[in-house]
Phi, psi and omega in degrees: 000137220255185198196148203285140163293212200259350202241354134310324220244339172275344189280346180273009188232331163300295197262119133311174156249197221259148182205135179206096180072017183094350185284168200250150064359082181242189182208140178288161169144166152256116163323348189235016139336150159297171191010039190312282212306316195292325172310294187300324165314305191262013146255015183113344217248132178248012146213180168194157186225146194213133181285156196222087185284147188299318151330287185282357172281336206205091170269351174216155175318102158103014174218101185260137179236154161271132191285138197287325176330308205279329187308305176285354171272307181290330176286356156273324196297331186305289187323327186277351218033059179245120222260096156260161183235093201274129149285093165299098196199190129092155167316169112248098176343321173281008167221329187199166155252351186235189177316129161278122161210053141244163174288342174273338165306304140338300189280352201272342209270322197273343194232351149266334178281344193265345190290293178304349194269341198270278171348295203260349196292150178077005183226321181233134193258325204249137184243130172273157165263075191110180156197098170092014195310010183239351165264209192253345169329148186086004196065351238225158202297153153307149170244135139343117211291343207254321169298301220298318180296333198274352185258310213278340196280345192255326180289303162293342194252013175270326190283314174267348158282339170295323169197106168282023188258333182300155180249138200233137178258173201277353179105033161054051174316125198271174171274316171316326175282354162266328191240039130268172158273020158334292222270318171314305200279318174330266162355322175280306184286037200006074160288339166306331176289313175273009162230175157262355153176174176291142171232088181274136167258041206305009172347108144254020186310313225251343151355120181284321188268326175193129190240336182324159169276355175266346147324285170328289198270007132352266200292331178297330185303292173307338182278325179304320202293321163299312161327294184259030165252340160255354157253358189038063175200152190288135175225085155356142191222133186226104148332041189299348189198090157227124196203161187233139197266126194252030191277157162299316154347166163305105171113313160338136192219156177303168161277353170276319154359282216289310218289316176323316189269314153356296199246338146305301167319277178319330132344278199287319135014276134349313201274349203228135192285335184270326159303118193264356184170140177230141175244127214303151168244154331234185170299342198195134205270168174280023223182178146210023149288127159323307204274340179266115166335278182338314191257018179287346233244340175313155173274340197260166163283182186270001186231038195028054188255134214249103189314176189294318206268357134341268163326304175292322157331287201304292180324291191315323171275339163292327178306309184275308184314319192292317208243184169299118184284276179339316186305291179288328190289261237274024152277287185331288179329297235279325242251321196261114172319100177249000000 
């Protein structure tokens, strides 16, 4: 298991991480990447999110365990003063392999996420409700925006008698489901009643027309506005996943590019009082084909070695610690050339 050189792992015994006005600096990935934590330190990132599968929380009916992998990823992330943030998602064979959406699947669904939320109080504040539900995650079919509701309606208030402290999320909404009537309809099927704020995949790399973060946070802007134009109320936005691919392919952007559009998204980010934290996709490529998007996406390399946007992460956040934060985040954003 190859390991961050050395002069990472001092920069990770020197810096904490960056906590700035509450906002979150968070990073996307797999925990069980090699050097995940020594990564996530030394750039800087004060949260991360992780799946908490529903499968493995409930291997027999009606009897729940923490899988010990997740127990020790919040008790570290805790140690670091690091924010994590569990997913609640994906089939269970003892009830369904695919999206629960009968109501005895909702329910079977609804008294494991409440299981975990009991499990975790005082220690994880924020629950994605899903992930990607309009997508393939999970092995598992697209779903339909009026089930993602009929389960968060059953789901969510089982989440908060178990801990009303918990922030419970829409469920990491993907971009195809944004830039649809996915999202219309979600809204309509008043999904908005059953979380406490949005969790968006505003993802543009692959855009024919504007690829820029200002697109990107562009359609978030139009998607909050419908939001709160349909409850008339403030409704907080959580960035869960957004990133750009540094593969050679169509769409492929350099690594001086990738590091640019980092700290422009967060810039602009920054800026709008209602995105409360965005987590970068992902710690690490999946891969070492030149040529697959897919194994592009990391700030680190696949043998974990820390790309130009590695670095603007690192920077942006030391940056933010130091200085005036808005202030200093658009003197970066502005300086860098993409």
């Amino acid at each position: 298991m190859r390991k961050l050189a050395l002069p990472v792992l001092l920069y990770t015994a020197i810096v904490g991480p960056c906590h700035a006005a509450g906002f979150l600096f968070g990073i996307a990935g797999s925990v069980r990447d090699p050097g995940f934590f020594t990564a996530t330190s030394w750039i800087g990132a004060n949260a991360i999110r992780l799946d908490a599968p529903w499968s493995d929380f409930e291997k027999q009916r009606g009897i729940y365990a923490a899988p010990a992998w997740v127990d020790r990823t919040v008790a570290e992330a805790r140690a670091r003063n690091i924010e994590p943030v569990l997913i609640l998602a994906y089939g269970n064979a003892l009830y369904t392999a695919d999206k629960p959406i009968t109501q005895p699947q909702r329910e079977a669904f609804a008294r494991y996420a409440a299981w975990v939320a009991t499990h975790y109080r005082g220690k994880v504040r924020y629950y994605d409700l899903w992930n990607e539900w309009d997508t393939h995650t999970g092995r598992t079919q697209p779903g339909s925006p009026e089930d993602y509701v009929a389960l968060a309606r059953v789901a969510y208030p089982a989440i908060k008698r178990a801990d009303p402290n918990a922030i419970v999320l829409s469920g990491g909404i993907s971009d195809s489901a944004l830039t649809s009537l996915w999202f219309d309809r979600f809204i309509e099927a008043r999904g908005l009643q059953y979380v406490d704020a949005l969790s968006l995949h505003p993802y543009n790399w692959n855009w024919r027309n504007d690829r820029s973060p200002q697109a990107a946070i562009g359609l978030v802007d139009e998607i909050h506005r419908k939001a709160v134009a349909k409850v008339n109320r403030p409704v907080d936005v959580y960035i869960t996943e957004m990133g750009y691919p540094t593969h050679l392919g169509r769409f492929g952007l350099s690594d001086g590019a990738a590091a640019c559009r980092v700290m422009q998204f967060y810039s602009l980010a920054r800026e709008r009082t209602y995105i409360k934290g965005v987590w970068w996709y992902g710690i690490r490529d999946n891969g070492s084909d030149p040529m697959r998007k897919e194994d592009r996406f990391g700030l680190f390399t696949y043998a974990m070695q820390p790309k130009a946007a590695a670095r603007a992460f690192r920077d942006m956040t030391s940056s933010m610690r130091q200085n005036d934060g808005a202030h200093a985040l658009r003197s970066l954003a502005a300086n860098c050339d993409s």
